[in-house]
C-alpha positions in Angstrom: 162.3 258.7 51.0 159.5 256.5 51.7 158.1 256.9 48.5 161.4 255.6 46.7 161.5 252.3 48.5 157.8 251.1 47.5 158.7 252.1 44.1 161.6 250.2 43.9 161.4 246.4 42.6 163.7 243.0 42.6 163.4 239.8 43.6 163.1 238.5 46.8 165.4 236.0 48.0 162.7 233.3 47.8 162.6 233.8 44.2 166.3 233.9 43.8 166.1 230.1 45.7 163.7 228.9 43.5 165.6 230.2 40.4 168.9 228.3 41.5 167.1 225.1 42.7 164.8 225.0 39.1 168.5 225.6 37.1 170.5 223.0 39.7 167.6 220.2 38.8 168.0 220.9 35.3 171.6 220.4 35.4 171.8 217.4 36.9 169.0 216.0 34.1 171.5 217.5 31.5 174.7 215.9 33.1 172.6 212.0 33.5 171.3 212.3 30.1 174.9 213.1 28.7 176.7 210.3 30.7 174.0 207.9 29.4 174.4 209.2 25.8 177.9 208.9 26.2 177.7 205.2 27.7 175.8 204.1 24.9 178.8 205.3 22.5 181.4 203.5 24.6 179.7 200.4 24.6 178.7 200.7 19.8 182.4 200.8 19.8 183.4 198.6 21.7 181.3 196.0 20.2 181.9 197.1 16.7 185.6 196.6 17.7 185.0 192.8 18.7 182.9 192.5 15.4 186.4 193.5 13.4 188.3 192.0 15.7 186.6 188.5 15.3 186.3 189.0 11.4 190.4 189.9 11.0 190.5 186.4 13.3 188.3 184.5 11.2 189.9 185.8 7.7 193.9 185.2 9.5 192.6 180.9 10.2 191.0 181.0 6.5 194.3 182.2 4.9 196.4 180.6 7.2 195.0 177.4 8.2 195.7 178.2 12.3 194.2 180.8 14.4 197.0 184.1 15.0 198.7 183.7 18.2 201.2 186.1 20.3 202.6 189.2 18.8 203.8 188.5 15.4 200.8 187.2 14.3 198.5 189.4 15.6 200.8 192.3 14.4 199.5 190.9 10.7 196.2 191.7 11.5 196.2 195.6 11.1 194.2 196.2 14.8 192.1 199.3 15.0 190.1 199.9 18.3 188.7 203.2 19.9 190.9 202.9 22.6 189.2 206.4 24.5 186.0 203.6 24.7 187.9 201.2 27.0 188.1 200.9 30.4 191.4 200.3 32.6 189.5 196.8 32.5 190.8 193.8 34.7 193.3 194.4 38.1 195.7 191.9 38.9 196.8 193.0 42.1 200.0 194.7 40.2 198.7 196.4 37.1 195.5 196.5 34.2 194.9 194.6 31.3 191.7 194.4 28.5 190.6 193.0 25.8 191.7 189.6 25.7 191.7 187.3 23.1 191.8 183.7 24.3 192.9 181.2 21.6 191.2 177.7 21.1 191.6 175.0 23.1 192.9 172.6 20.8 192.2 169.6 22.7 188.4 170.2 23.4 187.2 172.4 20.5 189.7 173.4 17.9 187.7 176.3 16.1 185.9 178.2 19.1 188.2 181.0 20.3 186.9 184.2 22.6 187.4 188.1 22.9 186.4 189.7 26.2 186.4 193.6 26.0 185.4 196.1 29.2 183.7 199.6 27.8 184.0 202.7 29.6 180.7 202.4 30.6 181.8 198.9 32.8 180.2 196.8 30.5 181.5 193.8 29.6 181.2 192.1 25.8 182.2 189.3 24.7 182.4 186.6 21.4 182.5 182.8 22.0 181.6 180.2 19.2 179.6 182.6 17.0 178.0 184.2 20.0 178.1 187.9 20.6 177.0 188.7 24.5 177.6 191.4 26.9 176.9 191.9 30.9 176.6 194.1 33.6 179.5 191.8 35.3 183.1 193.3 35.6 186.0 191.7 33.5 187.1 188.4 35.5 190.1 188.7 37.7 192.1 186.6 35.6 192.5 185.5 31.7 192.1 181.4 33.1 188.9 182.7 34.6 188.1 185.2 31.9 188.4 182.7 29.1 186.6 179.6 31.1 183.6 181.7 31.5 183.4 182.5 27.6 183.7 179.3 27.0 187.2 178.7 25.8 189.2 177.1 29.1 192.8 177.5 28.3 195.6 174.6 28.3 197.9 176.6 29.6 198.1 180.0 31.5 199.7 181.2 28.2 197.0 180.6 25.7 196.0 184.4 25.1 196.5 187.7 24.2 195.7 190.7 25.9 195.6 193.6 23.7 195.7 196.2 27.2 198.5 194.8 28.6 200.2 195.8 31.8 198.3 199.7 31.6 198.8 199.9 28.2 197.9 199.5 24.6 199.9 196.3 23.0 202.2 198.6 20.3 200.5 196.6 17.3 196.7 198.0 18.7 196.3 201.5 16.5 
């Protein structure tokens, strides 16, 4: 009977720890590397959305003499984002909203308009008089605030869009 035993071989249950601890370390690098990846795709199109977003803007003003403003206009514009890339954005205290476009400010600078946008990742991009920029800094709590900080203060509470409205795609946004 003796003999059987020292015969006999496995693994101890050292060696079992070490196995589980060696493939529990290398799937946590997996996992980080994934999310990072996966950031990094959120926040290409995200700001490939602004960049088509600010070009149907731009081509809208040079057709029509005037920037697009509120629904029916912006409906004109054929909008394509990659909504999965979004966050919930901005919370009023009742519901979310992203992606906002503020329209100019007639009174102090005619032709500078802004789009704010919130990736998945929680980054923040934004365009403002030509300028594309993004931050580590969470969507203001408000389109006044949201707007004055890109530049473009509004001249009334009205003067934007939000294309994530109320916890929800606007119905022209495909």
């Amino acid at each position: 009977m003796k003999r059987w035993a020292k015969n006999q071989t496995g693994f101890t249950v050292v060696e079992l720890l070490i196995v589980i601890v060696v493939i529990a370390i290398l799937a946590i690098i997996i996992v980080v590397t994934y999310n990072g990846v996966q950031n990094r795709a959120h926040d290409a199109s995200v700001q490939n959305d602004l960049s088509n977003f600010v070009k149907k803007v731009q081509m809208y003003e040079a057709s029509n003499g005037k920037f697009p403003r509120g629904t029916v206009e912006l409906t004109t514009l054929d909008i394509k984002l990659s909504k999965d890339s979004y966050s919930r954005g901005m919370y009023n205290g009742a519901s979310y909203y992203n992606f906002v476009y503020c329209w100019p400010n007639s009174s102090l600078d005619p032709e500078k308009f802004a789009v704010i946008a919130e990736s998945k990742s929680g980054r923040t991009f934004t365009y403002s008089g030509g300028v594309f920029t993004d931050s580590d800094t969470p969507l203001a709590t408000s389109s006044t605030s949201a707007c004055s900080a890109a530049g473009v203060p509004l001249a009334s509470g009205n003067d934007r869009d939000w294309l994530y409205h109320a916890d929800a795609w606007m119905s022209y946004v495909k």
